[in-house]
Every structure is written in C-alpha cells, then in structure tokens.
C-alpha positions as CSV (number, residue, x, y, z in Angstrom):
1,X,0.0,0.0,0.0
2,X,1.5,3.7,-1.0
3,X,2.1,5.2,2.1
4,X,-0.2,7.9,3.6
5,X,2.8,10.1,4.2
6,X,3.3,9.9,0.9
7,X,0.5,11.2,0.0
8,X,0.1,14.0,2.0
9,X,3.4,15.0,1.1
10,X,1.8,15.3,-2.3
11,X,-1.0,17.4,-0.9
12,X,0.9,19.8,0.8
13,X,2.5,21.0,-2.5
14,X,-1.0,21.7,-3.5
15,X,-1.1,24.8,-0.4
16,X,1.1,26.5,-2.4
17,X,-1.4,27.1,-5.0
18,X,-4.8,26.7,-3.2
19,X,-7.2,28.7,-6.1
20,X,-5.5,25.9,-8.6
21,X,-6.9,22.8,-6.8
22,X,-9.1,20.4,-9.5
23,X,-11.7,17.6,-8.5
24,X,-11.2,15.1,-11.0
25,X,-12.9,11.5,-11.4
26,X,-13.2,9.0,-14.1
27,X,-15.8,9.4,-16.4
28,X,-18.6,6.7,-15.5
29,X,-20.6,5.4,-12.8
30,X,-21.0,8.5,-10.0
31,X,-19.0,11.4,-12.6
32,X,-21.6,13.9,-13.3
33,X,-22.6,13.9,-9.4
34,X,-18.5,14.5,-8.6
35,X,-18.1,17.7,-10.9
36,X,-21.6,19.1,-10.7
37,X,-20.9,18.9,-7.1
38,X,-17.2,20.9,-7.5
39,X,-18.2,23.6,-9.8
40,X,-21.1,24.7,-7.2
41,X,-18.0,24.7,-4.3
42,X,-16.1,26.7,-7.5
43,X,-13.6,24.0,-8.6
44,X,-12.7,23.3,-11.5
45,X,-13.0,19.6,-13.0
46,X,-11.3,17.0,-14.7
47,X,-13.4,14.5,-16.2
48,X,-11.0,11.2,-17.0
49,X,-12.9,9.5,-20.2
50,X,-12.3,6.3,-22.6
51,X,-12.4,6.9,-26.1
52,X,-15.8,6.2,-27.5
53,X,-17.6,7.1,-24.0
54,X,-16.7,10.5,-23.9
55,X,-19.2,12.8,-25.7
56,X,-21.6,12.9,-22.6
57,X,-18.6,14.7,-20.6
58,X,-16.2,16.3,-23.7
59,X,-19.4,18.0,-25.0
60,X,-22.8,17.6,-23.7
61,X,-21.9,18.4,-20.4
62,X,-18.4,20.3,-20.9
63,X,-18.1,23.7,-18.8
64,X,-18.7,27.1,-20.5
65,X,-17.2,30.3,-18.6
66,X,-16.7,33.8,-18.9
67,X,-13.6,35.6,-19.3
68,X,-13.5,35.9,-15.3
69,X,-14.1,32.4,-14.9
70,X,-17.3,32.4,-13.8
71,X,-19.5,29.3,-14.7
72,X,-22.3,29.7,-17.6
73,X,-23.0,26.2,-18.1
74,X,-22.0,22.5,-17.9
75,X,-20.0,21.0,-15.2
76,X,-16.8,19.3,-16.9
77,X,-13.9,21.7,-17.8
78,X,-11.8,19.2,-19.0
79,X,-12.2,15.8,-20.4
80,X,-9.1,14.0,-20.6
81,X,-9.8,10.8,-23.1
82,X,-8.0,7.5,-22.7
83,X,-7.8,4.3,-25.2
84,X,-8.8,3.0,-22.5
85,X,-9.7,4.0,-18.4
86,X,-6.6,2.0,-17.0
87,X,-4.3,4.6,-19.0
88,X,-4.9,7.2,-15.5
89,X,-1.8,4.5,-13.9
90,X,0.5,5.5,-16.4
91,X,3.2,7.6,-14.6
92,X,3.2,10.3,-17.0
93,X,-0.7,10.6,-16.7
94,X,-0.3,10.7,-13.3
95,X,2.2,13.1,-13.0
96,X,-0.1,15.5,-15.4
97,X,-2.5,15.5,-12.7
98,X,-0.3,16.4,-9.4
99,X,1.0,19.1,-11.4
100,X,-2.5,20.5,-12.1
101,X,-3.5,19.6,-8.2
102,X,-6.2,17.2,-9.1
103,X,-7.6,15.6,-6.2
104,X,-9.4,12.3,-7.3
105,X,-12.5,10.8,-6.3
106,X,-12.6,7.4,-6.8
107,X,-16.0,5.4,-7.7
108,X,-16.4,2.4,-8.7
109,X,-15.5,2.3,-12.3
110,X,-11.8,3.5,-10.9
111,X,-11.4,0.1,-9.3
112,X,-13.2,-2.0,-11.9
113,X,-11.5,-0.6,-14.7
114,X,-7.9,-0.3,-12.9
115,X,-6.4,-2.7,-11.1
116,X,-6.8,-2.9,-7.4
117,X,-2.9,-4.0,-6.7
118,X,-2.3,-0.3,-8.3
119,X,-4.4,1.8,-7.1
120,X,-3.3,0.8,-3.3
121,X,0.7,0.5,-4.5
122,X,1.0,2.6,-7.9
123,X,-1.9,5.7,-7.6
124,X,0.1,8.1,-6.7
125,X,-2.4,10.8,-7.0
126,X,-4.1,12.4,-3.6
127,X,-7.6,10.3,-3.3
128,X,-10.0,11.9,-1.3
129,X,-11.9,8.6,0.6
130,X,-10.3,6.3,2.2
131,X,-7.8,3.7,-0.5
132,X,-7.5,0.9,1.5
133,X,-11.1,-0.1,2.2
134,X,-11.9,0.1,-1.7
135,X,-10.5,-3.9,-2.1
136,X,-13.3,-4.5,0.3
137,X,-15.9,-4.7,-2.1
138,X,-14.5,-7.5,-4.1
139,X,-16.8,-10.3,-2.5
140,X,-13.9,-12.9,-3.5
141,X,-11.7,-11.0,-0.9
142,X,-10.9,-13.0,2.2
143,X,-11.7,-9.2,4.2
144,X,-14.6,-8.6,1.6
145,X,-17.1,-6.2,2.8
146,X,-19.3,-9.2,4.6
147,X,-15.8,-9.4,6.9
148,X,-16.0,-6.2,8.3
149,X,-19.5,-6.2,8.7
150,X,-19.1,-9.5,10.8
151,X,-16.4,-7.5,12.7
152,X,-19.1,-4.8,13.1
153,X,-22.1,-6.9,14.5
154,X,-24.2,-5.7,11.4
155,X,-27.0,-7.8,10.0
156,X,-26.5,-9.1,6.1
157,X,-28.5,-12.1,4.9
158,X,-27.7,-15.2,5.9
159,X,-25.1,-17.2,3.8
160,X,-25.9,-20.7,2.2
161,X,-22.7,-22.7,1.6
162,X,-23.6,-25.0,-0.9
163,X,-26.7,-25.1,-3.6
164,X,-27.2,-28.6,-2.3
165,X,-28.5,-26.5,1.0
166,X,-30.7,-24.6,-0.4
167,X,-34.2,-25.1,1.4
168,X,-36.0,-21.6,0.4
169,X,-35.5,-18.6,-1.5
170,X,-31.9,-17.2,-1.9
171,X,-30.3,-14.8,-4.2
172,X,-27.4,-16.2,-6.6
173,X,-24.5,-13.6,-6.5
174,X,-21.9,-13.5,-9.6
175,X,-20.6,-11.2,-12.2
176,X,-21.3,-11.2,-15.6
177,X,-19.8,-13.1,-17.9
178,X,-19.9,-10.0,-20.4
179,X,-20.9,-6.8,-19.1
180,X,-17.8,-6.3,-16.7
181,X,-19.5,-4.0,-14.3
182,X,-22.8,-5.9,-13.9
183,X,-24.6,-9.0,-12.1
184,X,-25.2,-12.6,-13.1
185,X,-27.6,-12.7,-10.3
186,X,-30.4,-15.2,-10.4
187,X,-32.5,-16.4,-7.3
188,X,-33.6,-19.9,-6.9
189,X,-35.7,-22.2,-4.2
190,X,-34.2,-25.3,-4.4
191,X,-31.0,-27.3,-5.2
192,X,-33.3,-28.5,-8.9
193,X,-34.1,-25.1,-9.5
194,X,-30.5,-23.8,-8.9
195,X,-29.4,-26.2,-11.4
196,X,-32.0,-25.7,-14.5
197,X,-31.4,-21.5,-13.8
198,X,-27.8,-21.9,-13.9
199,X,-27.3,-24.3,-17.2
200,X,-29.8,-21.6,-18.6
201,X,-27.4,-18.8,-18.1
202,X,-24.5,-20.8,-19.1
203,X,-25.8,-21.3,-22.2
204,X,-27.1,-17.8,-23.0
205,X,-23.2,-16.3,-21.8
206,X,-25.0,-14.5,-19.2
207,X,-22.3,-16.3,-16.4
208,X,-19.5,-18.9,-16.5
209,X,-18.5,-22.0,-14.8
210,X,-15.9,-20.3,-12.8
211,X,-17.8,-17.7,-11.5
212,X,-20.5,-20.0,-10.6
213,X,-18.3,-22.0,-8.4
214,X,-17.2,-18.7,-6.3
215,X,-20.8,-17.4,-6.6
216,X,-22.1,-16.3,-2.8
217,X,-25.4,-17.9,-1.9
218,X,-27.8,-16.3,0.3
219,X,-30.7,-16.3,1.8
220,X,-33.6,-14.0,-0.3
221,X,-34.9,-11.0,2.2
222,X,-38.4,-10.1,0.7
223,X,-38.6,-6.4,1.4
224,X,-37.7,-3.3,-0.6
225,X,-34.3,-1.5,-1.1
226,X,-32.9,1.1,0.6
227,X,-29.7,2.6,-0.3
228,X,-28.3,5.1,2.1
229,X,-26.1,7.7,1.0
230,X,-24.0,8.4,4.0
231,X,-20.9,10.4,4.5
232,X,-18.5,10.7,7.8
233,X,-15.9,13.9,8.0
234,X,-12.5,13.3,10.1
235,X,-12.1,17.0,10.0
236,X,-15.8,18.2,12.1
237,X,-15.4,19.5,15.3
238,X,-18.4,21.0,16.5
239,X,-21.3,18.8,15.0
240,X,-21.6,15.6,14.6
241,X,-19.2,13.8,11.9
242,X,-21.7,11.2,10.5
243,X,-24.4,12.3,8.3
244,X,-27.0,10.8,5.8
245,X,-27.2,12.9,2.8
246,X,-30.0,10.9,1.1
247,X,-31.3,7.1,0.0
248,X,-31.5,5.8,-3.6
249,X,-33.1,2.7,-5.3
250,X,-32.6,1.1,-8.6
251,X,-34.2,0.1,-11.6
252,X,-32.8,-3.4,-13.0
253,X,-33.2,-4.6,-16.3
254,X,-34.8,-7.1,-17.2
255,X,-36.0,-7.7,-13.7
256,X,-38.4,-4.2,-13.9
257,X,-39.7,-5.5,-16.9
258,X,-40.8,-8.8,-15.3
259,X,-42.5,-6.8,-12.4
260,X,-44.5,-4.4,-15.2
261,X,-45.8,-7.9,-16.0
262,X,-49.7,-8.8,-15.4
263,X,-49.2,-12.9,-13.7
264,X,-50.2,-14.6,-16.5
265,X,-48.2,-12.9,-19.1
266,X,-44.9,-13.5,-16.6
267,X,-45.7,-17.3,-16.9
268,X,-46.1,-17.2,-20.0
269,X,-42.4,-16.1,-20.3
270,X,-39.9,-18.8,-22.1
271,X,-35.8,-19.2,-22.9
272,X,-33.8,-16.0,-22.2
273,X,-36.7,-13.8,-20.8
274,X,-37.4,-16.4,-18.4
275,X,-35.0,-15.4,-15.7
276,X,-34.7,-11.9,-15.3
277,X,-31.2,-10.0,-15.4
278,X,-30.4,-7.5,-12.6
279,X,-28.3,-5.0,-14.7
280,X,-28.4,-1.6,-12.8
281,X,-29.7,0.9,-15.6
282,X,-31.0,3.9,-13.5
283,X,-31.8,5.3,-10.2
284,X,-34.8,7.1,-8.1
285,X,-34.8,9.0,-5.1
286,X,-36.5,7.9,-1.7
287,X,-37.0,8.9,2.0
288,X,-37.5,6.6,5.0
289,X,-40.2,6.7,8.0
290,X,-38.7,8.8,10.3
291,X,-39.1,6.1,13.1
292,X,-36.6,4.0,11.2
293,X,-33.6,6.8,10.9
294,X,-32.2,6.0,14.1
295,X,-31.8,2.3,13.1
296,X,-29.8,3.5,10.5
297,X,-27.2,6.3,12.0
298,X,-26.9,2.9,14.6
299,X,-25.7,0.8,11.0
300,X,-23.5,3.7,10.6
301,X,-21.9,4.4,13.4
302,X,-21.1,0.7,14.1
303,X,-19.5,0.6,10.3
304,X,-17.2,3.6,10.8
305,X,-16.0,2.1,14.3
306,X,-15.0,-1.1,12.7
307,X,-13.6,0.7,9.3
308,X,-11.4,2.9,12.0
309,X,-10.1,-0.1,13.8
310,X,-9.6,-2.8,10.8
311,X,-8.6,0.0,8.1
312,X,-6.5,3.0,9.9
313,X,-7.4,5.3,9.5
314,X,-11.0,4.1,8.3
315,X,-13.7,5.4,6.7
316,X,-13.3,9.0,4.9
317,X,-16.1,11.0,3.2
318,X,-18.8,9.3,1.3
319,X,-19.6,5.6,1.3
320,X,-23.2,4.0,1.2
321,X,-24.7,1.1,2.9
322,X,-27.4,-0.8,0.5
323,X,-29.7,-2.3,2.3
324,X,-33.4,-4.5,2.2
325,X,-36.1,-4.3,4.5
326,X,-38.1,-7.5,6.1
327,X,-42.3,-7.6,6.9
328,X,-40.6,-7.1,10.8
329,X,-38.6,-4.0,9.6
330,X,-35.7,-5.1,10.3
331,X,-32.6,-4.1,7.7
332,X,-29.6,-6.4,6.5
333,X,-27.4,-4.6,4.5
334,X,-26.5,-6.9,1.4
335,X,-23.5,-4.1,0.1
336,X,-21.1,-1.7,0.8
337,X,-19.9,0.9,-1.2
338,X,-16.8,2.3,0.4
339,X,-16.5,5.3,-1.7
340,X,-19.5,7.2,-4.1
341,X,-22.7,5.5,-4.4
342,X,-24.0,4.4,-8.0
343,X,-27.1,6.2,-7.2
344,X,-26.1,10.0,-6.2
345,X,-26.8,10.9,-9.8
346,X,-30.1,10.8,-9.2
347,X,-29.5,14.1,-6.8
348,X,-27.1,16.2,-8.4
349,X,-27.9,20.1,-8.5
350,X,-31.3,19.3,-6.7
351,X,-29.2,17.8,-3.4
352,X,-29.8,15.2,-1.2
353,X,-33.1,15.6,1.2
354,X,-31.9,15.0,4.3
355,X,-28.5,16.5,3.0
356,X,-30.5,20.0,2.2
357,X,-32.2,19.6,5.4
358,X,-29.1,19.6,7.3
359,X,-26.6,21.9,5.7
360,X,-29.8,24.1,5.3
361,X,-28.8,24.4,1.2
362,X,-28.6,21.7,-1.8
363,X,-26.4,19.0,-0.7
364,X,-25.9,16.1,-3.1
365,X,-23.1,13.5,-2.3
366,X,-20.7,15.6,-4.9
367,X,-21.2,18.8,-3.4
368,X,-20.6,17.3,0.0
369,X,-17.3,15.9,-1.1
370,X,-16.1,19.6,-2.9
371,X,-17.6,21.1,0.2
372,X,-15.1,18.5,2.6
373,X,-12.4,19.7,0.5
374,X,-13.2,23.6,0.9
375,X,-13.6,23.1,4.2
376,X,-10.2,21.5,5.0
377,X,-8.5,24.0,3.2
378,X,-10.0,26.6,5.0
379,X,-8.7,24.3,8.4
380,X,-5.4,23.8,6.8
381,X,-6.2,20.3,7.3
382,X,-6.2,19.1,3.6
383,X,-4.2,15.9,4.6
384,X,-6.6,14.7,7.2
385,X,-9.0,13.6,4.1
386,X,-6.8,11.9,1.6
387,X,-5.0,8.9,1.2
C-alpha cells in the first residue's frame, strides 16, 4: 500500500497554489454527481474518459465560462480521453494530474477498470476517501465487505454454503460473464431449480463455470431496497461527523420488466426472458419513515467504528450502505460501497433531502465531497481527508 505520508506529502505541495486545486474522477458510474458537485463549491473539474464514452462529458456536459471564470453552463472543464480507463496508472498521466492539483474521487468504475494492486501500491495521486477499504468490495476477498460487517455486528443475509443447502428462497450472487460492471444474479428455491437456472445462463453467456463456483449464496430478504447515501468527516469538530445525505433505489433490467408484467403474461415467459437480469440501468430517489432513521445512524456508526479499527485510518467521506427491508422491519445490508454510491446521480444540483435539510442548502453527495475539500482548506487540514 503507497504510504499515507506519501500522499500528503503530495498534498501539501497543493497549499502553495490553493485557487489551482481540480476535482477530478473517471468518467462513468457516480461522474456527473462529482463535478456538478465541485463547480457549485467553485472548482474546476477533470473528467478522466475512454475513447468512445466520452461525448456525454467532452461535450454535452463540458463547462462554459466567462472571461473571469465564472461558470455559464455544464459541469466538466476538461475531459481527458484515454484508449482505454486503466491509462490514469501511467506515470506520466499521473504526474499530469499532481502538477494541475487534481484531487481524485474514486468510484467504482476506478477500481473496476484499474487494477486494485495499483491503485493501493501505484496511484500516486491524492484520493479523497479512504484507499485501502476500496478492495473490500471484491466479495472474492478474504476481508470482503461481509468481513468487516461480521467484525461490526451488522446484519447481512444469511449465507448458504452450498446449492445442495438450499431449502427456500436465496439470491445467486456473480458477475457477468460479459458486461464487466454488472450482475449474473439469479434467485432460486431449491438445489433442482438452482441447477436448470444456472445451465440456462450458461448457455445464454450471461455467467460462467468459474464464476458460478465462487458465486455467494444467500438467503432472499423479501422487502424493498434502501440505499443510504452516508458520509462521515474526520475534520468536524463542533457537530456531529456522521451524516445521511440521502437514499436511492434502482431500476434493474430485465427484472423491472418482469415486475411491469400482469401474472399470467410472466408465466407465459420462455428461454432468455425467463430469468430476469439485474443490470443496474438507472436510479430514483427515496425517503425513510422517520421512526426508522435512528436504526440507520446505529448501522452507521457501528461501520465507521469497525472501518477505523480494521482500516487505519477508516472510513473518509462518502460511502453507502445498501440495504433491504423485512415484513418485521428489520434491515440487513447486502452491500457496501466504500466510496461514491452508484445512485447519487439521481441528486445532483437538486441535493440530497436529508442532506439539504441539514446543511440548510442543496447538498448532493458531490457537493458534500467539494464542500469536505473547501472546508479542510479553509482548516489547513487538507491531509486529514486523503489517502
């Protein structure tokens, strides 16, 4: 892992030019949120593309100013395009961005599309989040997310070790055999059932024999979604540093189209729109009974204990705990995103609710972020929330 001191040896060059500092981020997943969010704190952005994927950020979205700088429209003042994503490791590409003072944000398209070993030993530009809790989500990790959960006494649904167990519902967790960033998921209720589903999807390409083997088995919580967009600041001193900035849920293809279904017509379903896919292809915004909040800061607080004493120096800035619901209301939190959310899109320039309600302005997930960042400059305390 690069050293922290490192790092913040990096950082501190970036004092001598404060009004120079960039947010930058790769180009996918959570990117509109992270510069939407910096140009409202009055950063400037650097939007990290791949060839091919770039228009939405090079022009639809690209920044427009005036000759004093001031913004006129758009988000994204520069889009830097890559053959492909992984091309941000090159040294030189790196180097670009410490010269220009880019602090990254990392989502999740950073670790998908860039390999983990060098973002924790190679990345050599400030990340503002925490770097060594991103391997976590890798559910093939020894100390995947479900570890520290376990460390933390939170609830997650109960894990089936074999299909030969299987005795009632359960969800089928794998990737994709072709869509890198998405889910082979299928859910099954019985060892038979398992079987047929799975030779299905190997046949269609959907998943592979490999995969299937590592594939976690758990039991099915019948309930809806919540995904809670929290964020924690090292750097508050007065208030509390824990804070929920707003909940998202998704829309799946092709499972949404199996739920827009009438019974019949859904039995009536054969071959490849039999089993439903669960690629995430949008997001909506939510709110939770009241009653329930506190259940939730509890989730949250027990999460950034555990992150601070498994992963020194834990948890920093956003990170998002997804989570279903039972008829008893209790939660089990199936994910953990130790970094952006997928879902904060869905709240950009608008803010979070419970985000607005607390900083008393719009408050989405990026602007919290660029607002961390202000804020620590204006503490001299820049270091305290990068790694």
């Amino acid at each position: 892992m690069i050293s922290r001191k490192q790092i913040q040896e990096t950082v501190d060059q970036y004092y001598n030019n404060p009004d120079q500092i960039k947010i930058g981020t790769i180009a996918s997943h959570s990117g509109l949120d992270v510069c939407d969010g910096a140009v409202e704190e009055n950063f400037k952005t650097v939007a990290y593309c791949k060839k091919g994927r770039e228009q939405t950020y090079a022009t639809y979205f690209k920044a427009q100013r005036d000759a004093q700088g001031n913004l006129l429209r758009g988000i994204v003042d520069e889009a830097v395009v890559f053959n492909r994503f992984d091309e941000i490791l090159k040294p030189e590409n790196q180097q670009k961005a410490i010269d220009d003072s880019v602090l990254m944000v990392p989502n999740r398209s950073l670790t998908s599309y860039c390999s983990i070993d060098d973002i924790e030993d190679n990345f050599k530009i400030p990340m503002i989040g925490s770097r060594n809790m991103l391997r976590s989500e890798e559910r093939s990790e020894a100390q995947s997310y479900y570890w520290i959960l376990e460390k933390a006494g939170l609830p997650f649904p109960e894990k089936i070790d074999k299909p030969e167990d299987i005795d009632a519902l359960v969800m089928v967790k794998l990737p994709h055999a072709v869509k890198t960033l998405e889910r082979g998921f299928f859910t099954a209720a019985s060892y038979d059932e398992f079987v047929e589903k799975s030779d299905a999807l190997l046949k269609q390409g959907v998943i592979t024999e490999e995969a299937l083997k590592g594939a976690r088995i758990e039991r099915y919580v019948i309930g809806p979604v919540f995904n809670f967009d929290m964020f924690y600041s090292p750097i508050e001193e007065e208030m509390c540093p824990l804070e929920i900035l707003g909940v998202d849920w998704r829309f799946e293809t092709s499972l949404d189209g199996h739920t827009r279904l009438p019974a019949p017509q859904q039995m009536r379903l054969q071959g490849e729109q039999l089993t439903p896919e669960y690629t995430v292809c949008g997001h909506n915004s939510a709110t939770l009974r009241e009653s329930l909040l506190e259940n939730v800061f509890e989730m949250a607080e027990k999460f950034v204990e555990a992150s601070k004493k498994h992963y020194d120096p834990g948890i920093i800035g956003p990170f998002c705990l997804q989570t279903c619901v039972d008829k008893d209301l209790n939660f089990y939190i199936y994910d953990v995103a130790p970094r952006v959310g997928g879902g904060t899109n869905v709240h950009m320039s608008v803010g979070h609710p419970y985000g607005n309600t607390l900083w008393r302005k719009p408050m989405s997930t990026g602007r919290r972020v660029a607002y961390e960042v202000r804020r620590a400059l204006e503490k001299d305390r820049l270091e305290d929330i990068v790694t």
